[in-house]
C-alpha positions as CSV (number, residue, x, y, z in Angstrom):
1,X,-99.0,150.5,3.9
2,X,-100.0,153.7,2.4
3,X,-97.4,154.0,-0.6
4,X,-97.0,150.7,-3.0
5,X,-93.6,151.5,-3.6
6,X,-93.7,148.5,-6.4
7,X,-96.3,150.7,-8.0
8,X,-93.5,153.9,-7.8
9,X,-91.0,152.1,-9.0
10,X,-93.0,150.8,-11.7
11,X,-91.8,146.9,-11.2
12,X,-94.0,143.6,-10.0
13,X,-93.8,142.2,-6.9
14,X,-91.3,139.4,-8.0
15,X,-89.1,141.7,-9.8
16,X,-85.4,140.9,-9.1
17,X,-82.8,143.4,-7.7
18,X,-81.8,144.0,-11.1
19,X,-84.8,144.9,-12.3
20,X,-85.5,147.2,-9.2
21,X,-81.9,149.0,-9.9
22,X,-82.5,149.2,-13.6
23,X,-85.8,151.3,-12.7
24,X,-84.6,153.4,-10.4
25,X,-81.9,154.6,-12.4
26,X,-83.8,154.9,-15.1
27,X,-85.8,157.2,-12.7
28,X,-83.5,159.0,-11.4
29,X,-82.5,160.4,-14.8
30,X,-85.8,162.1,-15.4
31,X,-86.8,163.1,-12.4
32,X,-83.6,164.3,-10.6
33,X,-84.2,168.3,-8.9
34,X,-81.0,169.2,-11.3
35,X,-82.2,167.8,-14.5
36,X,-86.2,168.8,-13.8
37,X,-86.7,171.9,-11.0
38,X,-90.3,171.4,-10.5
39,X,-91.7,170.9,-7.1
40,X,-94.1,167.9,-8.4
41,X,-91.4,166.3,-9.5
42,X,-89.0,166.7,-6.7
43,X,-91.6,165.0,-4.8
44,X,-92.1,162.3,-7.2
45,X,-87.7,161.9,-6.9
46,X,-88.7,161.9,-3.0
47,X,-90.5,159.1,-3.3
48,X,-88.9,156.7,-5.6
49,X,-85.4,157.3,-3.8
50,X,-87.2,156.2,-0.2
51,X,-89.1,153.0,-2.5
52,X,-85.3,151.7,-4.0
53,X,-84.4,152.4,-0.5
54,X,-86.4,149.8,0.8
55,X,-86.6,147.5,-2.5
56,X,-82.8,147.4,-2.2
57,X,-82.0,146.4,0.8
58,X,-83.4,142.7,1.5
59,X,-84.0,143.0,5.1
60,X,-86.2,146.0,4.7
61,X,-88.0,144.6,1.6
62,X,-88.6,141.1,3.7
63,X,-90.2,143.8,6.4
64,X,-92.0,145.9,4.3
65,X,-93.8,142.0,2.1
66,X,-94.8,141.0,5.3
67,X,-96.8,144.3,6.3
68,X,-94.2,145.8,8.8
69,X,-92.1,149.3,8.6
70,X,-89.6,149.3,7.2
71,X,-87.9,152.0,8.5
72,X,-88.5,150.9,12.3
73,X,-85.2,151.5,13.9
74,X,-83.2,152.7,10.7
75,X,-82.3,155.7,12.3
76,X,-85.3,158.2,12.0
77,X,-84.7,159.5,8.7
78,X,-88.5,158.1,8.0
79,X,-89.0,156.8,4.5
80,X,-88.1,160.2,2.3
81,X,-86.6,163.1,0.9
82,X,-83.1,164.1,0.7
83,X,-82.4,164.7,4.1
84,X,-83.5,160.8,4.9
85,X,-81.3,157.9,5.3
86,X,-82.6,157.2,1.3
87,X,-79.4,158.8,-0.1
88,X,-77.3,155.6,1.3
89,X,-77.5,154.6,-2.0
90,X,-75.7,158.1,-3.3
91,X,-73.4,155.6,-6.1
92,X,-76.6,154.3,-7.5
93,X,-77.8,158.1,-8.4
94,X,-74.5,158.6,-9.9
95,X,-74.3,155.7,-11.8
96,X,-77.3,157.0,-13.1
97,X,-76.2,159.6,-14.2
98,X,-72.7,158.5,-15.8
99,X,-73.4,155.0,-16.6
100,X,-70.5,153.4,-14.5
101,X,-71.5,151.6,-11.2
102,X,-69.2,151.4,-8.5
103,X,-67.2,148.3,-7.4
104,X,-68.6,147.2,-3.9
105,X,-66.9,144.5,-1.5
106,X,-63.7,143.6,-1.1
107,X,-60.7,143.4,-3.1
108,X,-59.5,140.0,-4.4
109,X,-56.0,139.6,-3.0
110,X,-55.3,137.6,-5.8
111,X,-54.9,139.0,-9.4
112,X,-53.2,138.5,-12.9
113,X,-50.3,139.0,-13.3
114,X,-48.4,140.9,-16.1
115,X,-46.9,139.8,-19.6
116,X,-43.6,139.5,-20.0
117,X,-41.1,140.2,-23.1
118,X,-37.6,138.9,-24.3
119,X,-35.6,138.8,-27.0
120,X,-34.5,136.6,-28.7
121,X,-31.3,136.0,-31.4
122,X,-31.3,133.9,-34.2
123,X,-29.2,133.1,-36.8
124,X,-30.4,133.2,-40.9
125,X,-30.8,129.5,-41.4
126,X,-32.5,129.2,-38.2
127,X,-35.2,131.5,-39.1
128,X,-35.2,130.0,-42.8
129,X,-35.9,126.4,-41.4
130,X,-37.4,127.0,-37.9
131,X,-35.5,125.5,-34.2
132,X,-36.2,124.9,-31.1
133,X,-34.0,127.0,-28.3
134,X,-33.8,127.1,-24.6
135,X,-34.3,130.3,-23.3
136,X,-33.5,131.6,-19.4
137,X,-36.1,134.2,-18.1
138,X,-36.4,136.0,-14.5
139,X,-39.7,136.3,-13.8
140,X,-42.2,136.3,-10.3
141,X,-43.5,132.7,-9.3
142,X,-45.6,131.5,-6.7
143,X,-43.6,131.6,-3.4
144,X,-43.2,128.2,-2.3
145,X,-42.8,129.1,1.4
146,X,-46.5,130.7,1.8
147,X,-48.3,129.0,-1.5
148,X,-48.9,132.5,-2.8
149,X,-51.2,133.3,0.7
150,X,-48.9,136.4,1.8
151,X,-48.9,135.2,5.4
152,X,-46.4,133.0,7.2
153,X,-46.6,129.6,7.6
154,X,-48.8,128.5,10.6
155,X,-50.6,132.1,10.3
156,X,-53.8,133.1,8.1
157,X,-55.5,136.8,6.8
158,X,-57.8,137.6,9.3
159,X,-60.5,140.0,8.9
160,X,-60.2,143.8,8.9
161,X,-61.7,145.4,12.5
162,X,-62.1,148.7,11.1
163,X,-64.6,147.6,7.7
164,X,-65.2,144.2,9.5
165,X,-64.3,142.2,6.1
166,X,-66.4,145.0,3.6
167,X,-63.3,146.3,2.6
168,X,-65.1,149.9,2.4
169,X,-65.8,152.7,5.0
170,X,-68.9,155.1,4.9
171,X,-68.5,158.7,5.6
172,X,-72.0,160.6,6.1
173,X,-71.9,164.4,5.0
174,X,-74.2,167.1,4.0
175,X,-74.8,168.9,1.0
176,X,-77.5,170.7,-0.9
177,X,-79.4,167.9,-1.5
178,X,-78.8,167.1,2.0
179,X,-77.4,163.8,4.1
180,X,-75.6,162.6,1.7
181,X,-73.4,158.6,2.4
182,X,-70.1,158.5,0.5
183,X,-68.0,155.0,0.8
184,X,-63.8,154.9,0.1
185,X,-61.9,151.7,0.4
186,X,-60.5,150.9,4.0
187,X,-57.3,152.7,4.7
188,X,-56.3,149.9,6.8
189,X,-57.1,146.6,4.9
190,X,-56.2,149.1,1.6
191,X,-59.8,147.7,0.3
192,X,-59.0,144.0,0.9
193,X,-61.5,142.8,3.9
194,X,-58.5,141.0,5.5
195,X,-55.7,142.1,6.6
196,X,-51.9,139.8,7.1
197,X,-50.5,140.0,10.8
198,X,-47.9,138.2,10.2
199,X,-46.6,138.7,6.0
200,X,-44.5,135.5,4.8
201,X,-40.5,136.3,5.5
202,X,-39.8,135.1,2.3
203,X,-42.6,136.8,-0.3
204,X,-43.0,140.0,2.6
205,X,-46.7,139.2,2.2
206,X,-46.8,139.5,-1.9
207,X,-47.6,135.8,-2.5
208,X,-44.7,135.4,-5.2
209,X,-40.9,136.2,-5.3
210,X,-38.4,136.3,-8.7
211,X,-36.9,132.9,-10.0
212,X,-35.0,132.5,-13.1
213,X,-36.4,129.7,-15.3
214,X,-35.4,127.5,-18.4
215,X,-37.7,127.5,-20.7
216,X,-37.5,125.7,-24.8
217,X,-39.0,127.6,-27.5
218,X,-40.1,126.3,-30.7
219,X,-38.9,129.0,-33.6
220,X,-41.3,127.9,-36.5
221,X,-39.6,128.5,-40.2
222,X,-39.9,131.8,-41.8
223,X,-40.1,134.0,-38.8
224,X,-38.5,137.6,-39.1
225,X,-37.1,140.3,-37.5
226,X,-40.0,141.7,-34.7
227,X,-41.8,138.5,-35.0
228,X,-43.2,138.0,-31.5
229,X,-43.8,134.2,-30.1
230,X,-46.4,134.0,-27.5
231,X,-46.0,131.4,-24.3
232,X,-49.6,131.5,-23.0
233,X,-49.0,131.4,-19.1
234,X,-45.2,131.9,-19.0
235,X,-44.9,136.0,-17.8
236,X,-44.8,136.8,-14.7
237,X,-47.4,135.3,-11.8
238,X,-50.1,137.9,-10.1
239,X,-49.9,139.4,-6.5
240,X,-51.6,137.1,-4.5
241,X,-50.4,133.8,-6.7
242,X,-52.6,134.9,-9.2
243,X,-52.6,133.1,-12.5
244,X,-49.0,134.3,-14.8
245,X,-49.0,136.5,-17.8
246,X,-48.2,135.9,-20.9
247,X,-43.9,135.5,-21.9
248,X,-43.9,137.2,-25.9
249,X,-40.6,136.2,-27.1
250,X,-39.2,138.7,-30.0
251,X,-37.1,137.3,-32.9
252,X,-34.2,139.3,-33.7
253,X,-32.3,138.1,-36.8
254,X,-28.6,138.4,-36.7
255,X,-27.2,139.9,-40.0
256,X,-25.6,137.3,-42.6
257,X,-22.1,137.9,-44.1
258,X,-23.1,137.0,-47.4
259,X,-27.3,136.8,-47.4
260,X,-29.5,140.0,-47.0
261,X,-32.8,139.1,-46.6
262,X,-35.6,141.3,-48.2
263,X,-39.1,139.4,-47.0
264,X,-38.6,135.6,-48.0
265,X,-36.0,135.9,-50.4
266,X,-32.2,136.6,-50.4
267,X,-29.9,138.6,-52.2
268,X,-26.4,138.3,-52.6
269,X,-23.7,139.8,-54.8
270,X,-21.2,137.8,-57.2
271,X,-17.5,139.5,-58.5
272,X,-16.3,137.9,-61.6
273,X,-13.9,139.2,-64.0
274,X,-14.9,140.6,-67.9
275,X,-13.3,137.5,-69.1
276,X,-15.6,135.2,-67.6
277,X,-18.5,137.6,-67.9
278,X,-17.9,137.5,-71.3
279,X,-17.1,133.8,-72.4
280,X,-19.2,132.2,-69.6
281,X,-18.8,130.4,-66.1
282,X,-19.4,128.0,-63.0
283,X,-19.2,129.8,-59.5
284,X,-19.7,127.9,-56.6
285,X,-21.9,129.3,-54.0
286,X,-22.6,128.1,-50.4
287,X,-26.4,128.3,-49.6
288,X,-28.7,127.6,-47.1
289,X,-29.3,124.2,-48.8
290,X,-25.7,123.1,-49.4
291,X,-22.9,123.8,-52.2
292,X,-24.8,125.3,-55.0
293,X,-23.5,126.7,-58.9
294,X,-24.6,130.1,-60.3
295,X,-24.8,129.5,-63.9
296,X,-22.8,132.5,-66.0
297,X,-23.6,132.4,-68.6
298,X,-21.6,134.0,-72.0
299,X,-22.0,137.5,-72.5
300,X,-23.1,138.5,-68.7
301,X,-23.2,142.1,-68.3
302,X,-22.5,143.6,-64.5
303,X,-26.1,144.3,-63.4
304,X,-27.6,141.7,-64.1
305,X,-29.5,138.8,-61.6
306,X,-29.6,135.6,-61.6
307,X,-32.4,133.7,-59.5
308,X,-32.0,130.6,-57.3
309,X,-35.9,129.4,-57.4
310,X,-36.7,127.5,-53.8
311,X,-33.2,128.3,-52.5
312,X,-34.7,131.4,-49.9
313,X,-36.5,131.6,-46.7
314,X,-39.3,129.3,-45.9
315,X,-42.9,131.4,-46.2
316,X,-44.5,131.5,-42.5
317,X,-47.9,131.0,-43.3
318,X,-47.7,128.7,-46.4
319,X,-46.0,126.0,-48.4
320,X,-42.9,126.7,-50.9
321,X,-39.9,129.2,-50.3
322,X,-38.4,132.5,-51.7
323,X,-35.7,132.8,-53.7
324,X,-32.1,133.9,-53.6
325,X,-31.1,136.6,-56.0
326,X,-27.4,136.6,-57.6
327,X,-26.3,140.0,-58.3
328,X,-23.3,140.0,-61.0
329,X,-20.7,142.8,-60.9
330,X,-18.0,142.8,-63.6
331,X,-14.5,144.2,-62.9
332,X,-12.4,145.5,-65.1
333,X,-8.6,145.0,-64.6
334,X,-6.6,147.7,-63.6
335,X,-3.0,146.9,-64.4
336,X,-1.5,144.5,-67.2
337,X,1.3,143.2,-67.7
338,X,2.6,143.8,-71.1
339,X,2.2,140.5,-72.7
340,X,-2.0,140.6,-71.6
341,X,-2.1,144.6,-73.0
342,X,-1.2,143.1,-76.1
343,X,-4.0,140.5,-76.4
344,X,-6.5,142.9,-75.4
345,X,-5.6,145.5,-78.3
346,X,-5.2,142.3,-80.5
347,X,-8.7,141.1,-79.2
348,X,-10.1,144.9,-79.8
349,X,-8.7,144.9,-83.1
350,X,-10.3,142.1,-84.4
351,X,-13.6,143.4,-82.7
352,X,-13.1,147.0,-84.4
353,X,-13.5,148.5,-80.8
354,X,-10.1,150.2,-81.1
355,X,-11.5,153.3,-81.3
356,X,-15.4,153.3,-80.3
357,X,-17.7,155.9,-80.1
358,X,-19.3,155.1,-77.3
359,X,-23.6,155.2,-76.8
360,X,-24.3,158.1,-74.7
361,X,-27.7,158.5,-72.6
362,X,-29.5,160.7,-70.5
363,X,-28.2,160.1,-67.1
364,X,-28.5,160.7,-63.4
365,X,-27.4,164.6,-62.3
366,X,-24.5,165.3,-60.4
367,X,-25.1,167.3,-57.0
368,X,-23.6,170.8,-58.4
369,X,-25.1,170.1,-61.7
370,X,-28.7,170.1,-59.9
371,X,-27.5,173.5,-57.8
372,X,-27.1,175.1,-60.8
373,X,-30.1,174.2,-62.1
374,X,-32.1,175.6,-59.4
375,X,-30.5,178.9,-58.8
376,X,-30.9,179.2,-62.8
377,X,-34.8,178.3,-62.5
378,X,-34.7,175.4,-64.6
């Protein structure tokens, strides 16, 4: 043979097809007639594009080893240029040039399927201490009546006529650089290779049909609202009876009556009249845990909060718990009776409150106050 075309490629003998792509892209970068106009080097591109043609193709690289032409019989393009049957491998130039190669060969029937979401309600104690729930989902299976082949029982796929089983056609056209070999999945076979005569009644040909399932989900301690439980292999099964998703369940927490949760502790709030504020008291509150006591103690002013160590939500990732918060409002009566008016202004006499003067502070401005303010530039 006249032209190594090891030795234009720049690869040994026993260089694999990997290597042989790799250097003809690498190639085709520099010397490509858009990148570099020279006449040299569109003869160099000539000749490296008819060497991967041969290289590439096994048959004509077994041929061309043992001494023989390659191109015997390949259709009389000879072994170059851009109007020879070199530009077959028109993908490999792009990719290239834009780094991506193109899928080649059929398409797997058979693909993942999708993850799947629900959500889920749960009650305060149950997120404080953790459960375990059953849980009913409607998701795709494997259909049962085809095993997730897409064809009815007794039939099978058979292979496309039109691609023969490549699940690709080739389309030759011309352009400046001349013959140039495009290939588009098989409009028939849709790019599978095979195509189903006969689809499954029950799946029409998809592999899988909708079920509704029961599943039991473990709700660790200390999840919140948004918190998202993952089922590995629980969402919804791939075309073909591909392996399932993922099933994400999403904890909603339904609102207490008395508990509002704020991260892993609670808060609640406590009404007790000035009497008991003021000489002291016992209140029983129900908790999480049980019966409990809040502990008033004398002289409680409304504001105040008393803390319930270890009595709150259990901490997710962790040992120990959070707290609950007591929050003490004071009321003040607003109608006596005329025997209690008179041990109040006895009570206030002997306190010298009768008349106070009162401790005034700097406080919080009223809406019209802060309108005023503004309009006057303060």
């Amino acid at each position: 043979m006249a032209t190594d075309y090891y030795a234009v490629l720049g690869v040994p003998r026993d260089a694999s097809q990997d290597q042989i792509k790799k250097a003809f892209r690498r190639l085709a970068r520099e010397l490509h007639p858009d990148v570099n106009p020279d006449p040299k080097t569109q003869e160099r591109f000539k000749e490296i594009n008819a060497a991967y043609e041969v290289l590439s193709d096994p048959q004509k690289k077994q041929v061309y080893d043992l001494g023989g032409d390659p191109m015997s019989g390949a259709g009389g393009g000879g072994a170059g240029g851009f109007g020879g049957a070199g530009f077959g491998n028109f993908s490999d130039i792009m990719d290239a040039f834009f780094g991506t190669a193109s899928q080649r060969g059929p398409r797997s029937r058979t693909r993942r399927g999708q993850d799947a979401m629900i959500r889920l309600d749960v009650e305060l104690n149950e997120a404080a201490f953790g459960t375990t729930k059953d849980i009913q989902v409607d998701t795709a299976v494997v259909c049962t009546t085809c095993s997730g082949e897409g064809a009815a029982p007794g039939t099978s796929a058979q292979t496309c006529d039109m691609c023969r089983g490549r699940g690709e056609v080739s389309q030759v056209t011309r352009s400046f650089l001349g013959q140039v070999m495009t290939s588009r999945p098989c409009p028939q076979c849709q790019g599978f290779g095979t195509v189903v005569p006969t689809p499954c009644p029950e799946c029409a040909g998809d592999g899988r049909v909708r079920s509704r399932r029961t599943l039991t989900v473990k709700i660790p301690a200390g999840v919140d609202n948004g918190t998202r439980i993952q089922l590995a292999g629980e969402g919804e099964v791939g075309p073909g009876g591909g392996p399932a998703g993922d099933l994400y369940v999403e904890i909603h927490e339904v609102p207490h009556p008395v508990f509002q949760r704020r991260g892993d502790d609670m808060h609640c709030t406590v009404t007790i009249p000035m009497t008991a504020a003021a000489l002291g008291t016992k209140v029983p509150l129900e908790t999480l845990d049980g019966l409990d006591e809040v502990d008033i103690r004398p002289g409680t002013q409304s504001g105040q909060s008393i803390p319930l160590h270890q009595r709150g939500i259990t901490h997710l990732r962790g040992g120990g718990r959070g707290d609950l918060i007591v929050h003490v409002e004071v009321t003040t009566p607003t109608k006596l009776d005329p025997e209690q008016e008179e041990l109040l202004r006895r009570l206030s006499k002997l306190r010298g409150e009768e008349r106070p003067t009162g401790e005034f502070k700097p406080g919080q401005q009223g809406l019209f106050s802060r309108l005023k303010d503004a309009f006057n530039g303060r």
